[in-house]
C-alpha positions in Angstrom: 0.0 0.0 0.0 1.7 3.4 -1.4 1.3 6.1 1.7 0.2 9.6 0.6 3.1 12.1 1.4 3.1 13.3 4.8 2.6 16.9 5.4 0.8 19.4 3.2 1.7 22.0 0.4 2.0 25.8 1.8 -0.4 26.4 -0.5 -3.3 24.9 1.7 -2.5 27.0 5.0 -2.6 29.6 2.8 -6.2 28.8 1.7 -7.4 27.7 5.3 -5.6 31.3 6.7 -7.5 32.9 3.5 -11.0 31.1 4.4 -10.7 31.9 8.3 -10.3 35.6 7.3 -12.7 36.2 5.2 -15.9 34.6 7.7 -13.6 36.9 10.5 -14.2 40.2 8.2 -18.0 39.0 8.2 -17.7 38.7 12.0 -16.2 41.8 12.4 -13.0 39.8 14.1 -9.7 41.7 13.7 -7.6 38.3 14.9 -8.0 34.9 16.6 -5.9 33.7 19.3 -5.3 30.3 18.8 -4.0 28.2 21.6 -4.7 24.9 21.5 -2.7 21.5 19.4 -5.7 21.2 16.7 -6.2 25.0 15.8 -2.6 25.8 15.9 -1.7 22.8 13.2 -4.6 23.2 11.0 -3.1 26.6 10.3 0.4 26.2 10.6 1.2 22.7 10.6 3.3 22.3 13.8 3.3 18.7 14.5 4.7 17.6 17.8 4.1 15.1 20.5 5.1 17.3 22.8 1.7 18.8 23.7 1.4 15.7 26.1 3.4 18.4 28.4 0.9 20.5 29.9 3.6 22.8 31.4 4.0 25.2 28.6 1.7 27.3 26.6 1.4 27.8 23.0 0.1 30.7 20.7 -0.6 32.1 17.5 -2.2 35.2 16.2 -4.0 34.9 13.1 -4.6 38.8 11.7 -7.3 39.4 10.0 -4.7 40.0 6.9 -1.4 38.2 7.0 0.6 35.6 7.8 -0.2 33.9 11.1 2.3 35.5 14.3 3.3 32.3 16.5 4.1 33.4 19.9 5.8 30.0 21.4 8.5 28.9 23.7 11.8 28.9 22.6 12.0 25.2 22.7 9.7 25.1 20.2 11.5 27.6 17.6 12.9 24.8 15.6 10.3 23.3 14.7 7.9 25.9 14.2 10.5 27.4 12.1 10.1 24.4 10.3 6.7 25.8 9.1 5.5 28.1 6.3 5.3 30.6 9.4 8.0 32.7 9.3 7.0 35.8 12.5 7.9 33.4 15.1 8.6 34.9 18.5 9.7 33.5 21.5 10.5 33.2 25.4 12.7 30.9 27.7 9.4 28.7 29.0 8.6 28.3 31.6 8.9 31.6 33.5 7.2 31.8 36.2 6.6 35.3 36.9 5.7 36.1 33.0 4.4 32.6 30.7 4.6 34.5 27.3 1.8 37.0 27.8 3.7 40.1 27.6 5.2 38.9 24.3 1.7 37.8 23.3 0.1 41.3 24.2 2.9 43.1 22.3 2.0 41.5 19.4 -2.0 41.5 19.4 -1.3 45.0 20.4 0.5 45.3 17.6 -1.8 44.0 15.3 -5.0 44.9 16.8 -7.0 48.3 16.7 -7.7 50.0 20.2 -11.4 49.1 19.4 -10.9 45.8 17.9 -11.9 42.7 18.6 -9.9 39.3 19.3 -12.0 35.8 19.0 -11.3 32.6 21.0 -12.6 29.4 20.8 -15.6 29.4 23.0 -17.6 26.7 22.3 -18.6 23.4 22.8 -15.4 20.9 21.9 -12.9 24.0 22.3 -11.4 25.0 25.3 -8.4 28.0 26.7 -5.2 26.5 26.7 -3.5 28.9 28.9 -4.1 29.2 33.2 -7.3 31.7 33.8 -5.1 33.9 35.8 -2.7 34.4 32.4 -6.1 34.8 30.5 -7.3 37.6 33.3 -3.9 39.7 33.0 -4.3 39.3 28.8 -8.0 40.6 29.2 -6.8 43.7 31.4 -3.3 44.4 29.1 -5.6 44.4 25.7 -8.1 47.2 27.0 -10.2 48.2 25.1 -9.7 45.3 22.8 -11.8 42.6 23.5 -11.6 39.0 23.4 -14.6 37.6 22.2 -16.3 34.3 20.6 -14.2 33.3 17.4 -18.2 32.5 16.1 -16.7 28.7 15.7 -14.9 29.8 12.2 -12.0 27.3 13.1 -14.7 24.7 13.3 -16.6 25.3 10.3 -13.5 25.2 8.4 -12.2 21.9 9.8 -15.5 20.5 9.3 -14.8 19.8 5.8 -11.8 18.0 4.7 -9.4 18.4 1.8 -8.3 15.7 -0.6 -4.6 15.9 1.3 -6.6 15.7 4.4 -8.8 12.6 3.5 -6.1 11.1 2.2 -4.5 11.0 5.6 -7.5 10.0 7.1 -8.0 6.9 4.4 -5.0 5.8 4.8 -4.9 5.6 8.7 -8.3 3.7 8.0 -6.2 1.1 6.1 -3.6 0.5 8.6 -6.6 -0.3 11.2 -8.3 -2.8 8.4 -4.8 -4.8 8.6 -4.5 -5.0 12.2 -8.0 -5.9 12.6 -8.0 -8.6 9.8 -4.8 -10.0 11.7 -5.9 -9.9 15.2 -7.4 -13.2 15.3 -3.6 -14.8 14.8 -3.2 -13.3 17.9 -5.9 -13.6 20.0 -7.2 -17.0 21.8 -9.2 -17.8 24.7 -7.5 -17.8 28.1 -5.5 -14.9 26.9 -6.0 -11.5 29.3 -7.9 -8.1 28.1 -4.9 -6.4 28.7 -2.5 -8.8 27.0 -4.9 -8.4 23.6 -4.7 -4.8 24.3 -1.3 -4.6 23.8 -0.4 -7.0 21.1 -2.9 -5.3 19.0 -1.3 -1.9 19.4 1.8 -4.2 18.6 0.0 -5.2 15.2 -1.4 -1.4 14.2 2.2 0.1 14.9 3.7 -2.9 12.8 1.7 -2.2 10.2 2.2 1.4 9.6 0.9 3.4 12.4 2.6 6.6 14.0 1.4 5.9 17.0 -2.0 4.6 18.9 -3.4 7.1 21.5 -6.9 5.7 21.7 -7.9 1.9 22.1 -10.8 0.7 23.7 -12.9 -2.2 24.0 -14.4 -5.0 26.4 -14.7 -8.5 26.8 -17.9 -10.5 28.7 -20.5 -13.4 27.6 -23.3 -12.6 24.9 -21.8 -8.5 25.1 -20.4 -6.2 27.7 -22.0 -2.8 29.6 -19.5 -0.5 28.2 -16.9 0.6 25.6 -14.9 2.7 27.6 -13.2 1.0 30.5 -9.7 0.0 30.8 -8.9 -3.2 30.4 -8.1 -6.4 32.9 -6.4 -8.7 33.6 -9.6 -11.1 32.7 -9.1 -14.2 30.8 -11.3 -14.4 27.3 -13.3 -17.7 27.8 -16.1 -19.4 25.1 -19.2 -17.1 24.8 -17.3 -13.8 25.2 -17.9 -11.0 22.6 -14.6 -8.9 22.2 -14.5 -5.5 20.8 -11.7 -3.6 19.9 -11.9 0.1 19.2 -9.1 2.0 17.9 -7.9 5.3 17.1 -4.7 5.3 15.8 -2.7 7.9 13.9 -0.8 8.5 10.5 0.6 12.1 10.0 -1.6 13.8 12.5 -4.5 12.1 11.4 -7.1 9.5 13.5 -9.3 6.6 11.9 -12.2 5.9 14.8 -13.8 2.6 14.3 -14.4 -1.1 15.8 -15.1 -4.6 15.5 -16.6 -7.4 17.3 -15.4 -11.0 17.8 -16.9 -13.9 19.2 -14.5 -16.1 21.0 -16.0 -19.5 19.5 -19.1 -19.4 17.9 -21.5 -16.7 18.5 -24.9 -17.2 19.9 -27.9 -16.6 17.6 -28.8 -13.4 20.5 -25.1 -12.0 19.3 -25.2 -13.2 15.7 -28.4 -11.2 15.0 -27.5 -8.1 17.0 -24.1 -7.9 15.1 -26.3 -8.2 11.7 -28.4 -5.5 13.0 -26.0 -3.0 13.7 -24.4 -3.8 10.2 -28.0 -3.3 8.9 -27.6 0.4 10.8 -24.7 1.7 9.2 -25.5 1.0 5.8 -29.2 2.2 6.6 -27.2 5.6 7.0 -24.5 5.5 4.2 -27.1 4.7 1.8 -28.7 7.9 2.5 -25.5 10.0 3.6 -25.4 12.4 0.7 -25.1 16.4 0.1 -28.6 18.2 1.4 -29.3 15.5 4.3 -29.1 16.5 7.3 -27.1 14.7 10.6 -30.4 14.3 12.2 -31.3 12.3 9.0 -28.6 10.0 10.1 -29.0 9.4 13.6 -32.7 8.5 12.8 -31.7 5.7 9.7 -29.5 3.8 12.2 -32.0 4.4 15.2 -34.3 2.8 13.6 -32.9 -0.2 12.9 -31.6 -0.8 16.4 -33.7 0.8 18.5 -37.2 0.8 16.8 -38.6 1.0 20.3 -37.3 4.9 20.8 -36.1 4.0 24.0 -33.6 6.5 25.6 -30.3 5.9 24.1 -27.4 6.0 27.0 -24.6 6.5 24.4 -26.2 9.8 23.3 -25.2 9.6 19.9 -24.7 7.6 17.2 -21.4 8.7 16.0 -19.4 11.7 15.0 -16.9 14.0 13.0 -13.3 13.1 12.6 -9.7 14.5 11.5 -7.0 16.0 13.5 -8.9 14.8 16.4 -10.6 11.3 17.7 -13.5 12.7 17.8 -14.8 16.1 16.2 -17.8 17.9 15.5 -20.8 17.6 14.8 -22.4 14.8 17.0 -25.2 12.2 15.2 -28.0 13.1 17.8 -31.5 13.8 17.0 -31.1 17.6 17.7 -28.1 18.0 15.0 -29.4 19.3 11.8 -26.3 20.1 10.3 -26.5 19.6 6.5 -23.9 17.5 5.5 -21.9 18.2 2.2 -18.6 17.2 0.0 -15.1 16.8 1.9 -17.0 16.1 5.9 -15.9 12.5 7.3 -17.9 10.8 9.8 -17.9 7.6 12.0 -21.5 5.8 12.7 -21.8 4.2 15.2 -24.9 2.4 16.0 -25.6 0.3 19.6 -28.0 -2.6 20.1 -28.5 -4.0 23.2 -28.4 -7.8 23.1 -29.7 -8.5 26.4 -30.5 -6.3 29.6 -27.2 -4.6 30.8 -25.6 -6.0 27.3 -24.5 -4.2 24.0 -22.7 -4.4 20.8 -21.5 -1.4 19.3 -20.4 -1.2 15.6 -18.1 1.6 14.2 -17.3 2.4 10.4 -15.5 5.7 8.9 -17.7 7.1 6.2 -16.1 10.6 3.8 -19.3 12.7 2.2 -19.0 12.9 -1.5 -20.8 14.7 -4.5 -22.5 11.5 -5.1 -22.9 9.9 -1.6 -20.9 8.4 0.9 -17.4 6.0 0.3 -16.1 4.3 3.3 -13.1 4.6 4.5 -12.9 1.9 6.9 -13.0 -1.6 5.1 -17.1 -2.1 5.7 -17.8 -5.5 8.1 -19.9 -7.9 6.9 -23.1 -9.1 8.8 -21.1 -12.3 9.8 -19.1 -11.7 13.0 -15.5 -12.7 13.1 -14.3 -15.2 15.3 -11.7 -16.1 17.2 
């Protein structure tokens, strides 16, 4: 399998930079202040691991003309410089009596209007990446400037892919399929939760991926009552249904999907639940096309597993996805977002199986002019087994 090149031409931060400013001079926005992993990369493409640290923080100014102003510790300098950004400014982080908000108010102050007005990330899925007494002293130093709602411009934008962008996406998709497929060399019963855990992080990493920062799952008889616990040191025995949920990464990038396996042969309660949630997602993919909305979706795979209406516990039935495991918009009934070329999705459909037992089913589906195309490698109604 030939990986798509890794990275992206200047050319598209140029376009995404172009794109944000324009909705900010609808907005009336003279910058954002981006401070978080996801918003500073989809602009600038920094790439680094080394947000796991939550010691320092990171910033960039995007003006509402002009290159993006990154405003980062000096460890970071290489890197960034690294970048199509070329106004990188820095300080020796950390510093514990000034964290890079006097450099950052110099330069909003710099390219900010007395009466202008900054936006921030304010809503749901976004969050401040800097300590609220930093974010107090910015607010006072930048009077009368304002910080305000960014108006979610940096999620709009992300909500719809590139080709590069999909590309990444697919191919991380592909790299799951493999480690899936192979899993069952690996797997047998007796063998601990934990111990499948790892060897199939073993198995994504061996075939191709950067690295696995999400993997979930569960193992009980006939199901299990959740898909989001750690896992034990339990042995699989005859009768149990494993799932294995994965989100593993290639250039940046997550896949987000699952399968099932029964450890010997599945009962006919399991075997028809696992055909129903198959039944689900292609309820929705068939109908996934430009001019439907999310709610559409949620209610083709609702239907098929939960023609009852009870209350669903998961909340939703899948989900954006890109830069980050999981991204917006939400498959819930309230969600009429109207879907259209370039957005990728998971669905993800429940069925209980019996009382305080589910299955959950996962696949990665990309919007296109003429419908959906799956990313993930679609599962048949048949289970595996192991």
């Amino acid at each position: 399998m030939t990986s798509p090149p890794r990275g992206f031409h200047v050319g598209e931060f140029r376009q995404r930079t172009s794109a944000a400013q324009a909705l900010m001079v609808e907005q009336g926005l003279a910058a954002m202040l981006l401070t978080t992993e996801p918003e500073i990369r989809y602009y600038t493409g920094f790439l680094t691991r080394f947000w796991e640290s939550p010691t320092r923080p990171w910033f960039v100014i995007l003006p509402v003309s002009g290159d993006p102003i990154a405003v980062i510790p000096s460890i970071g300098a290489h890197l960034m410089g690294q970048s199509w950004i070329t106004d990188i400014r820095t300080w020796a982080a950390p510093d514990y009596t000034d964290d890079g908000i006097g450099l950052l108010t110099d330069a909003l102050t710099e390219t900010v209007p007395k009466d202008g007005r900054i936006g921030i990330a304010d809503q749901m899925e976004s969050h401040v990446r800097m300590p609220l007494a930093d974010l107090r002293r910015l607010e006072q130093a930048l009077a009368p400037r304002r910080l305000v709602g960014d108006t979610t411009i940096t999620r709009r934008l992300r909500m719809v892919k590139s080709e590069a962008e999909i590309a990444k996406i697919a191919h991380a998709a592909q790299i799951a399929t493999r480690a899936f497929d192979r899993a069952p060399d690996h797997v047998s019963p007796g063998m601990s939760l934990s111990d499948v855990f790892r060897r199939f992080q073993m198995l994504c990493l061996e075939d191709g991926a950067d690295w696995v920062p999400y993997l979930a799952g569960a193992a009980d008889a006939s199901g299990y009552a959740d898909v989001i616990s750690p896992a034990t040191d339990t042995p699989l025995v005859s009768g149990d249904v494993l799932m294995l949920d994965t989100g593993l990464v290639w250039d940046g990038y997550f896949c987000d999907f699952d399968r099932n396996y029964s450890v010997g042969v599945p009962s006919a309660d399991v075997a028809t639940a696992h055909a129903r949630l198959i039944d689900a997602t292609h309820a929705a993919t068939e109908i996934a096309k430009p001019g439907v909305t999310i709610a559409n979706l949620f209610h083709a795979m609702n239907d098929v597993v939960n023609p009852g209406g009870e209350a669903m516990e998961a909340g939703r039935l899948g989900h954006g996805l890109g830069m980050q495991l999981t991204e917006w918009p939400s498959i819930i009934p309230q969600d009429h977002t109207v879907l259209v070329p370039g957005m990728v999705l998971t669905l993800e459909p429940s069925v209980t199986v019996l009382p305080g037992k589910i299955l959950v089913h996962e696949e990665n589906i990309v919007i296109r002019e003429s419908g959906a195309a799956f990313l993930s490698q679609p599962q048949s109604r048949d289970m595996r087994v192991i």
